[in-house]
C-alpha positions in Angstrom: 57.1 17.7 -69.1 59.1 18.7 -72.3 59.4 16.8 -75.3 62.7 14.4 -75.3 65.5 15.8 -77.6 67.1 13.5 -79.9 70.0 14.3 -81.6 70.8 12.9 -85.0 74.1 12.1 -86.6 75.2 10.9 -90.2 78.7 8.5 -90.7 78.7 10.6 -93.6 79.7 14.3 -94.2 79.3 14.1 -97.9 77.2 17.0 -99.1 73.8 15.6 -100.5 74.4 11.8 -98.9 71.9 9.6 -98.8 72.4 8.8 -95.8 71.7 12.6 -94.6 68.4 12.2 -96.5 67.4 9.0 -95.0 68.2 10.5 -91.2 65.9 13.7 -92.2 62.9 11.0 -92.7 63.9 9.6 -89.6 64.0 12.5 -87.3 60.3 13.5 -89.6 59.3 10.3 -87.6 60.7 10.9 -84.2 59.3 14.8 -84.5 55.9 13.6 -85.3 56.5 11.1 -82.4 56.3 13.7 -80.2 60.5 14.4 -79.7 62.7 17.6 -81.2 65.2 16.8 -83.0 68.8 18.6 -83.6 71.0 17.1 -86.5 74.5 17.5 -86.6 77.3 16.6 -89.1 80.0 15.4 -88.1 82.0 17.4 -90.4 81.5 20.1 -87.8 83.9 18.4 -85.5 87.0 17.4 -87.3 89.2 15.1 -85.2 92.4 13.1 -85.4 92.2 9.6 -85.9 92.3 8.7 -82.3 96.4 8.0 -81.2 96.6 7.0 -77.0 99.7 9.0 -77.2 98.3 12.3 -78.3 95.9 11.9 -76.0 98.6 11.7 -73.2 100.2 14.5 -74.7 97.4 16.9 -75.2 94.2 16.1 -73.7 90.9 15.5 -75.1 90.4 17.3 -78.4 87.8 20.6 -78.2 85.9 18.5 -80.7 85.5 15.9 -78.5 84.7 17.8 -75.5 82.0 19.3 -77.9 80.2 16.3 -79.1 80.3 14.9 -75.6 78.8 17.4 -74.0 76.4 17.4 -77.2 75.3 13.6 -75.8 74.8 15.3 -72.5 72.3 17.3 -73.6 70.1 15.3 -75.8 67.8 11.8 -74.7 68.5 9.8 -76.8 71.0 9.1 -80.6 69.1 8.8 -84.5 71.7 7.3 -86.6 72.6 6.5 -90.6 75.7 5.5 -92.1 77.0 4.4 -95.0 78.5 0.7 -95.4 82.2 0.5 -95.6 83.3 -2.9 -96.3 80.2 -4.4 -94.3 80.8 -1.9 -91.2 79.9 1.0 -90.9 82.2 4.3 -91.2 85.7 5.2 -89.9 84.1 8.6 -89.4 81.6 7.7 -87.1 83.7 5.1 -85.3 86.2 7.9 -84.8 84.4 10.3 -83.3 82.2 7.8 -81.2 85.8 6.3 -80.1 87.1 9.7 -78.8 83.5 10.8 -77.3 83.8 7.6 -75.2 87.6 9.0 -73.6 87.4 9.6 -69.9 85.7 13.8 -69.9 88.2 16.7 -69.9 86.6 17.9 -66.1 89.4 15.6 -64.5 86.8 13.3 -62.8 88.1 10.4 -64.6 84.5 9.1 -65.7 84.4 7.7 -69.5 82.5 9.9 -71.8 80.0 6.6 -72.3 78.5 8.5 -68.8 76.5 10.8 -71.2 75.0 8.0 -73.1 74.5 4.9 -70.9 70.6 4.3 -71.3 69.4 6.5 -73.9 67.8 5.4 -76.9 69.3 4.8 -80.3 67.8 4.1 -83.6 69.5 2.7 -86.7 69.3 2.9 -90.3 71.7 2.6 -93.4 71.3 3.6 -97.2 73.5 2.1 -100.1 73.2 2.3 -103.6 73.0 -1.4 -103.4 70.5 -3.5 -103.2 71.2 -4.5 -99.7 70.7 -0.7 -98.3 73.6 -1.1 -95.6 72.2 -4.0 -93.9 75.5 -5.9 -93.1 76.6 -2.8 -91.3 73.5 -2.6 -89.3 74.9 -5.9 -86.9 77.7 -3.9 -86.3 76.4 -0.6 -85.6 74.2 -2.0 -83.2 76.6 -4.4 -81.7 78.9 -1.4 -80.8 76.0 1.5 -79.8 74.9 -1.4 -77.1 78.7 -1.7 -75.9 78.6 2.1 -75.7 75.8 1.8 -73.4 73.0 2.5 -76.0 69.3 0.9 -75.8 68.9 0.5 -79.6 65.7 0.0 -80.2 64.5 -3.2 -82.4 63.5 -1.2 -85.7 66.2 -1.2 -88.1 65.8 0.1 -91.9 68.2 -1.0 -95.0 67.3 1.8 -97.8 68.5 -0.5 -100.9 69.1 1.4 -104.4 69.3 4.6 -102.3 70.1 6.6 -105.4 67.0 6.2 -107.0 65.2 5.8 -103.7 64.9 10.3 -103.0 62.4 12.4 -105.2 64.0 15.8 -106.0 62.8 16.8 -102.6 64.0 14.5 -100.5 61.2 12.4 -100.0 61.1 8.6 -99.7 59.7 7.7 -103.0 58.2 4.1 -101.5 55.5 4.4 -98.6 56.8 1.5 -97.3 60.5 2.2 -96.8 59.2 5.5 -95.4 57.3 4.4 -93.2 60.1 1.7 -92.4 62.2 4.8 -91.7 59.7 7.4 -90.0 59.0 4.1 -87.9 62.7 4.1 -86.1 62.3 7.5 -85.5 59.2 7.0 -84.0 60.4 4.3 -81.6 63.5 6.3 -80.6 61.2 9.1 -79.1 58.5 6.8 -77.4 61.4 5.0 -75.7 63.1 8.4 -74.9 59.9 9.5 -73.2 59.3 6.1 -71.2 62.9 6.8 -70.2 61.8 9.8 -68.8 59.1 9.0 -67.0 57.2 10.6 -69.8 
């Protein structure tokens, strides 16, 4: 059987985010794990800040039609984001809120189809000493009403600037391991999934 493929997205398009650097340890884990791994910014796919109306009115953005078919294809979701105010980003809860719309094929079935039972993993990095971890609650709280399995490992990367050597590695064993270790859990639970 083929290896699972996990795709992996950042609530941050910010060139250089920590948050990209933490996911790249993470999808290190999942690929040694035994899954591939495709990661995608969401800067890729701009969308409108989703309006019912416009929706009405035009349809389900390309963008959207994009990213949902992108959860179609791949077994399972890797995930950082920033904190925002103890949640996590009005990026990511943008485009998740429009990849949940019913699909644009006209059978009326919510985009959540394309997720409902895959794995998720979670992690968050913050130049604060918390490393995201209030928005962690939250993340997972809305992945599992998205139809998610997130697994239990969760990782916090506190005093995330300082946290990266010059090439991106996790400068604590620990915390890397912490982070490799969602990864990890993502792709054994994608392969149980799959009868792998």
């Amino acid at each position: 059987m083929s290896k699972p493929c996990l795709l992996a997205l950042s609530g941050s398009a910010r060139r250089d985010s920590l948050n990209g650097k933490v996911l790249a340890v993470m999808a290190c884990g999942a690929e040694v794990a035994g899954a591939e791994v495709r990661v995608v910014s969401l800067g890729e796919y701009p969308l409108p800040i989703y309006d019912g109306d416009l929706e009405d009115a035009q349809g389900l953005p390309d963008n959207a039609a994009r990213l949902q078919q992108l959860f179609a294809d791949h077994d399972g979701l890797l995930l950082t984001s920033p904190e925002y105010n103890g949640f996590f980003t009005p990026l990511l809860k943008n485009a998740l809120d429009w990849v949940s719309r019913p699909l644009p094929d006209g059978s009326g079935q919510p985009g959540t189809v394309h997720v409902r039972g895959k794995p998720a993993g979670i992690a968050a990095a913050s130049p604060g000493g918390l490393g995201g971890l209030r928005s962690l609650q939250h993340t997972r709280q809305y992945l599992a009403n998205l139809g998610f399995l997130v697994v239990p490992e969760q990782m916090g990367v506190g005093q995330a600037g300082q946290a990266f050597t010059d090439g991106g590695e996790l400068r604590d064993e620990d915390v890397r391991k912490g982070v490799e270790g969602v990864g990890a859990a993502v792709a054994r639970l994608a392969m149980a999934v799959r009868g792998g």
